[in-house]
N, C-alpha and C positions, 0 to 999 in steps of 0.2 A: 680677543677672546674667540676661541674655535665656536663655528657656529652648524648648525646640523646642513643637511641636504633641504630637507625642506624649507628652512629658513631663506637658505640662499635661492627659493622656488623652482625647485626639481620638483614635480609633477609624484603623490604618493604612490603610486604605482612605481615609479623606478626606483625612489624613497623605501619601499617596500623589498625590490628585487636586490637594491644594493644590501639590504641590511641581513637579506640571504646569504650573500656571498661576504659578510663581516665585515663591509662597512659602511661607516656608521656618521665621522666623521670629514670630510673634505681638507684633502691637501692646502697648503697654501695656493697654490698654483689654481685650486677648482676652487676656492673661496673667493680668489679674486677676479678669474679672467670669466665664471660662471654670469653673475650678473651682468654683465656687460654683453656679452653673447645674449644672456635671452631677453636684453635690451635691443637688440639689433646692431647692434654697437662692431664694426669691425675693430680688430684687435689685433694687437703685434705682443705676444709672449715669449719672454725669454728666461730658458728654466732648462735646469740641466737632465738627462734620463732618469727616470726613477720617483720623480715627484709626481707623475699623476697627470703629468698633459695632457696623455691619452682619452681618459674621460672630463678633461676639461674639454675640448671641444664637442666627445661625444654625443654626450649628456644636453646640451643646449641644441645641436641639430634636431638629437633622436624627439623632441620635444616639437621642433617647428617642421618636420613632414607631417603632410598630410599622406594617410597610408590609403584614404580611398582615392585618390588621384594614381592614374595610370602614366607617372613621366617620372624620368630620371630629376630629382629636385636638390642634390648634394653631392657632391665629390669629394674625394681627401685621393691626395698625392704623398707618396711614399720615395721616399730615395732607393731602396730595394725591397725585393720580393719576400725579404724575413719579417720586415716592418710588415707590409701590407696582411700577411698574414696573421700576423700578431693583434694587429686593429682589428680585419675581420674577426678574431675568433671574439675580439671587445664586444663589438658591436652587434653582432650576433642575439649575444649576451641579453643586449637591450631590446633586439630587434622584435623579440615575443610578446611584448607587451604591446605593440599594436600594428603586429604582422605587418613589419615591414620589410621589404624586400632587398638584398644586399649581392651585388657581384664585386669580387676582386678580378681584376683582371691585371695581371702582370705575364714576362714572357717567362717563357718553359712550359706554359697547360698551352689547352690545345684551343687554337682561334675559333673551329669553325661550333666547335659548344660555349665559347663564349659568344658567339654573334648571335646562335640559339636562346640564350639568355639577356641577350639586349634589345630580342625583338620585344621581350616581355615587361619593358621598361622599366626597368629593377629603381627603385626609390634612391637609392645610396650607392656609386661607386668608389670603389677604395681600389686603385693601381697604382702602376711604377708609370712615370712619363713616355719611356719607349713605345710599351703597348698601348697605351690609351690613345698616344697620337696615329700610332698604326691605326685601330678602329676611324679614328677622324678621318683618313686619307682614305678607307674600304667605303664612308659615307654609313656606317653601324654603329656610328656615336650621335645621338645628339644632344645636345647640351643646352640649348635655346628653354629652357623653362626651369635651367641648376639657380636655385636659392640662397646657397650656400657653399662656398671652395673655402675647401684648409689645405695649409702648405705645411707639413711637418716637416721638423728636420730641416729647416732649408738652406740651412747652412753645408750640410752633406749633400742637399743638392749642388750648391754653387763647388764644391770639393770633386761633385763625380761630372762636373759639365752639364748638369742638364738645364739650366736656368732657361736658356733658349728653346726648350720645348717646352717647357711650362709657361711660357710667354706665348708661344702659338697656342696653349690649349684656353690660356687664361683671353685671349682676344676671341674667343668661341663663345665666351660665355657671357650673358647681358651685365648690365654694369651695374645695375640696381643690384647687383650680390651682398652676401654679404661674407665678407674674406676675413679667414683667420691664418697666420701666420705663424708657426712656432718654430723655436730655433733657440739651439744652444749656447751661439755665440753670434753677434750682429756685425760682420763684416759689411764694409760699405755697397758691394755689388747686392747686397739683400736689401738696406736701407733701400736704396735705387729702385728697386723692384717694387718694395713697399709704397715710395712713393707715387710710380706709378701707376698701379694698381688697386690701392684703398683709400679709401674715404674716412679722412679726420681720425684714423686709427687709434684707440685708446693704448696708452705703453702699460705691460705686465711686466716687473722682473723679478724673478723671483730667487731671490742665493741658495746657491749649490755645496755651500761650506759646511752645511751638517752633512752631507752624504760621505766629503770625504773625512773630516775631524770624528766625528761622535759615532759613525758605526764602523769605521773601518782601522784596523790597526795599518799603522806604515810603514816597511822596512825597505830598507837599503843596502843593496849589499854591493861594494867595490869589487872589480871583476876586469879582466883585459879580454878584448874580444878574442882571444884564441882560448880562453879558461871559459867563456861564457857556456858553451855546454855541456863542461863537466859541472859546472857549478850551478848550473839548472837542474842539471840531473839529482846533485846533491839535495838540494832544495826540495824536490819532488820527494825524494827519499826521505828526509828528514823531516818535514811536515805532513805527509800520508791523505792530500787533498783528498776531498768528497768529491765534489766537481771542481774543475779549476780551467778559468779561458788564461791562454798564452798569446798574447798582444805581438806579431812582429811587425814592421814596416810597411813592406812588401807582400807581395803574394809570391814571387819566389823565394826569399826567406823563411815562409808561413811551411808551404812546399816542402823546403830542406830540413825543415826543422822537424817537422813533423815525419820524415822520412826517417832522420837520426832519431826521433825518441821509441818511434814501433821497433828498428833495430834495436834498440835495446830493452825489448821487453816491454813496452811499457802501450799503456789503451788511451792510442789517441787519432785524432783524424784533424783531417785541415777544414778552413771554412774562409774563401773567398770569391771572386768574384769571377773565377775562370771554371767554375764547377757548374755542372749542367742544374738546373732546375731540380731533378728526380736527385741527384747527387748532394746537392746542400737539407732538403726536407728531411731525407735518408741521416746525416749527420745530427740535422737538429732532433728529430726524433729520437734517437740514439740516445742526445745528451741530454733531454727532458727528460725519458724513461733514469737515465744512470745505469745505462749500459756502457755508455763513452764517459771515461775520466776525464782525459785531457782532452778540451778543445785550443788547437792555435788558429788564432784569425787576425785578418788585418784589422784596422780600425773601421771601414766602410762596411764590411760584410757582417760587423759586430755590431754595428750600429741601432740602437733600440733592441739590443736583445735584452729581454727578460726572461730569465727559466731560475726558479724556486732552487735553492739550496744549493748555489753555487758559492764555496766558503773560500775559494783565492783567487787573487788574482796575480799574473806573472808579469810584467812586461820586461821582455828578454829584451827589447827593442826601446827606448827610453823615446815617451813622445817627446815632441818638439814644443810644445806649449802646455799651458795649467790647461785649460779647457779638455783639448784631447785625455790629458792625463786624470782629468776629472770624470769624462765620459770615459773611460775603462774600469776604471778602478771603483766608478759604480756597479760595474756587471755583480760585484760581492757586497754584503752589510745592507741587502735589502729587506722593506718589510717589517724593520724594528730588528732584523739578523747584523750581527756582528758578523765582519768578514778580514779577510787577510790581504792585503796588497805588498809585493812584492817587488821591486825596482832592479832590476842589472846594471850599474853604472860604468864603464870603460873610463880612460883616462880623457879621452876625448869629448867625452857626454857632462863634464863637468857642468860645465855652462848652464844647459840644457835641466839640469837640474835644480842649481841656484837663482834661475829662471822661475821654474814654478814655484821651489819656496819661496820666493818673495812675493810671489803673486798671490798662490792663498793662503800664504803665511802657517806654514806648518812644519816642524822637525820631528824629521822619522828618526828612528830606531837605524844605527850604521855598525853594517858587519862588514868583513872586509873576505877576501879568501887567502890564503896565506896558500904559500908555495907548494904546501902541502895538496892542495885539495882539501882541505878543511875550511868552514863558514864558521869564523867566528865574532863574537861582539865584542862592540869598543869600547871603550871607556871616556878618560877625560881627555888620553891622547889623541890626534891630528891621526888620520889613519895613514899618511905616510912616516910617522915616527913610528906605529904600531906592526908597522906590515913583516918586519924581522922576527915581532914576538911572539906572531901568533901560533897558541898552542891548539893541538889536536884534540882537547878535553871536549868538543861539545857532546861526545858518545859515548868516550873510552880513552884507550889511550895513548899519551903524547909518544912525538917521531919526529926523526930529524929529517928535515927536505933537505938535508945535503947530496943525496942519492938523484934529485932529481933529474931526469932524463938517462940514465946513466943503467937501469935495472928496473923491473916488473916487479919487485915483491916488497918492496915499499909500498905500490900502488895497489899491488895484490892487498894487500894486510891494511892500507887504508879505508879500502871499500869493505870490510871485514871487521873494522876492529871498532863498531859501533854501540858495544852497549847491549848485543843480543846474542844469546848464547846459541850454538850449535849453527851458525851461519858461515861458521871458519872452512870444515869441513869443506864444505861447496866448491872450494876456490884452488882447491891440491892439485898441482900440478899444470896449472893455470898461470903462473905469473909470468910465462914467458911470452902468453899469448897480451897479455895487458900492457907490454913494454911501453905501446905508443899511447894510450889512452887515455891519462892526464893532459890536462891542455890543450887540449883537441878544440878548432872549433869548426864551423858550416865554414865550409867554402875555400881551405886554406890551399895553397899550392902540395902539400906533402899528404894531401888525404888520397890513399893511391888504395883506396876500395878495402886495406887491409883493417882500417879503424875501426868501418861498421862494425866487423866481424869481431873485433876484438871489445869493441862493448858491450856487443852482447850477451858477453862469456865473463861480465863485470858481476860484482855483488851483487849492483845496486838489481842488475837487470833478473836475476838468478831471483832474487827476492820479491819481484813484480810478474814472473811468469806466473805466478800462482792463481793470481789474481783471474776471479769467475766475471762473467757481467753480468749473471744471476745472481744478484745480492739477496744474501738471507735475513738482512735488518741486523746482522750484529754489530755494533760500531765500537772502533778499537778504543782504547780509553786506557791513560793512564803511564803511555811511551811519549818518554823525553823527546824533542825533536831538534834540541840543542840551540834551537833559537828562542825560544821562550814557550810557554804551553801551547799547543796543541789549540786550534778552535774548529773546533768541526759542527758544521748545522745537521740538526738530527728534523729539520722539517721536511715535512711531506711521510714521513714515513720511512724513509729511508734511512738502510744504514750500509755503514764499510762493508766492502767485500772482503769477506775472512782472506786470512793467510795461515799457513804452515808457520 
């Protein structure tokens, strides 16, 4: 039985602050690992994004600083500078109820105002491992009286290499701590860590299986990787995302991709870990406000992001495991919101797929792309007995891919023949330019600069220039998108940017 905040002894004052900001109740995650923290209890938590970690360790530090004491008494270690901001603006949150004092320090601001703020012995630091050990080596950190180290993520840590400096910051610190640990997935180099670093550690786990079953719908869609961008693009077109993150690989993939979707029209920007400081806040800011549509990020740079009314997710890239694929496709369906996950499968990614369903046992929704360029649904057929039949119906109407490669006005009249009246128009005299444009994908040997230019002069893109990043809160309602309805989150206030 859910039990309130004060129950599990959260102090009324934050009791009070949380029931400001609605809520009311405690995660599974802050029901279990809460006691135990403000038991003094070191803790090993493992719980995937989106459940509430965040203020599971919060909430039990903000409680044991003393705020009239002048020393740093807490740290939390972040694997990137999006996380540590995202905790700051948490703890912040908390920090009014008994003034207490908080520096993030990660790299891209500027060192010598954070050295300014560490003479002043801030209660609580939250950074990324680089900089903090920077300050230890300047002799601008000290740590000799922290009470408290959390390890978020650490699993992202052991993925970005930093283990070995959180090992240097962690023998800085006296031992009578008391260390919390969270992490999405427990590879043994963490176990290792944990062991030697905590004392008698209580185990938290908590299943990630509602994140992806109960709020998230799951689809599949068959694809080769030379069709994978037109068949994103399709996708983009045919569900008319509110916000939507694009999961690739790589950060040059992230890159490419994102280079091909602004060529064709479309509001989107990269987000990895080769972007200056001022340049990733700049994106995120963007894509809080719902200026930026499309975000594509790799898996690390996306890492514990949280931003309200994000309704899909893409992974044009197909993770390698359930876990990763768990941590994406929570970025959507958060909050008690219903969201959309969308999977690209290649021939070669099969595995890779059968892999995760068996792991947390879930069957999606399977479309396949047919030669046309059309996304359609399967049935009770094997999608390689299906793949000859698929018809053009998810818009309008049927066409023979017999013309494929061969002529522009098949491809013209595909992007065109969806279902919306007066969009034909647009495309006169244009099919010569689309010759090569089906089938296209990032990177291929025959991409000789003339593709960009011929997407962009596409339907899909012709129908996306319109697009304001001044939303006027109208939200579209009521267009087929050929995969099944339409879910768009209308939270925060926010709505679709009109179209023509």
């Amino acid at each position: 039985m859910s039990q309130s905040f004060a129950e599990i002894g959260i102090r009324q004052e934050y009791v009070e602050l949380l029931m400001r900001g609605g809520l009311t109740v405690p995660t599974p995650v802050q029901n279990a690992a809460i006691p135990l923290l403000l038991a003094g209890k070191d803790v090993i938590a493992q719980a995937q994004t989106g459940t509430g970690k965040t203020l599971a360790f919060l909430l039990p530090m903000m409680e044991r600083i003393r705020a009239d004491r002048q020393a740093t008494q807490a740290m939390i270690i972040t694997p990137t500078r999006e996380l540590a901001i995202q905790i700051t603006a948490e703890a912040q949150k908390l920090a009014s109820v008994d003034g207490i004092k908080i520096l993030a320090a990660y790299g891209g601001q500027d060192v010598e105002g954070q050295i300014r703020k560490l003479k002043g012995s801030p209660h609580l630091i939250i950074g990324t491992p680089g900089r903090l050990l920077d300050h230890l080596r300047r002799g601008t950190l000290r740590l000799d009286e922290v009470k408290a180290f959390v390890l978020d993520e650490a699993d992202q840590m052991l993925d970005m290499g930093f283990l070995s400096e959180v090992e240097v910051i962690l023998d800085q610190i006296p031992r009578n701590r008391q260390t919390m640990l969270f992490s999405a997935t427990m590879p043994d180099a963490i176990k290792r860590l944990a062991s030697r670093y905590m004392r008698d550690p209580e185990d938290v786990r908590i299943a990630g299986k509602r994140i992806t079953v109960d709020d998230t719908r799951q689809l599949v869609v068959e694809t080769t990787d030379r069709a994978k961008l037109q068949t994103l693009l399709t996708l983009v077109e045919r569900f008319q995302p509110y916000l939507a993150v694009i999961f690739c690989r790589t950060k040059l993939r992230a890159k490419k991709l994102t280079e091909s979707l602004i060529s064709a029209g479309l509001n989107a920007d990269e987000l990895h870990g080769d972007l200056s400081q001022a340049k990733r806040e700049l994106v995120m800011k963007r894509f809080r406000n719902a200026k930026l549509q499309l975000l594509v990020a790799t898996d690390v740079a996306a890492r514990g992001l949280d931003v309200e009314g994000v309704t899909h997710v893409f992974n044009y890239d197909i993770p390698h495991d359930a876990d990763s694929y768990i941590h994406r496709i929570g970025r959507t369906g958060r909050a008690g919101q219903t969201g959309v996950a969308v999977t690209l499968v290649a021939p070669r990614d099969r595995m890779h797929l059968e892999q995760i369903q068996r792991r947390i046992g879930f069957t999606p929704e399977l479309f396949v792309t047919g030669e046309d360029g059309q996304v359609t649904k399967l049935g009770g057929k094997s999608s390689r007995g299906r793949r000859n039949e698929v018809a053009a119906g998810s818009g309008g109407n049927k066409r023979s891919s017999g013309n494929r490669g061969r002529g522009g006005s098949d491809r013209n009249e595909e992007m065109n023949g969806r279902g919306r009246s007066g969009r034909s128009g647009r495309n006169d005299g244009r099919a010569a330019r689309n010759d090569e444009r089906a089938g296209r994908s990032m990177g291929t040997a025959r991409n000789d600069g003339r593709s960009d230019r011929s997407r962009s002069r596409s339907g899909v893109i012709a129908s996306n220039r319109s697009r304001t990043e001044g939303s006027n809160g109208n939200e579209k309602s009521g267009r087929s998108s050929g995969l099944g309805s339409n879910q768009r989150s209308k939270s925060g206030g926010r709505g679709r940017n009109p179209r023509p």
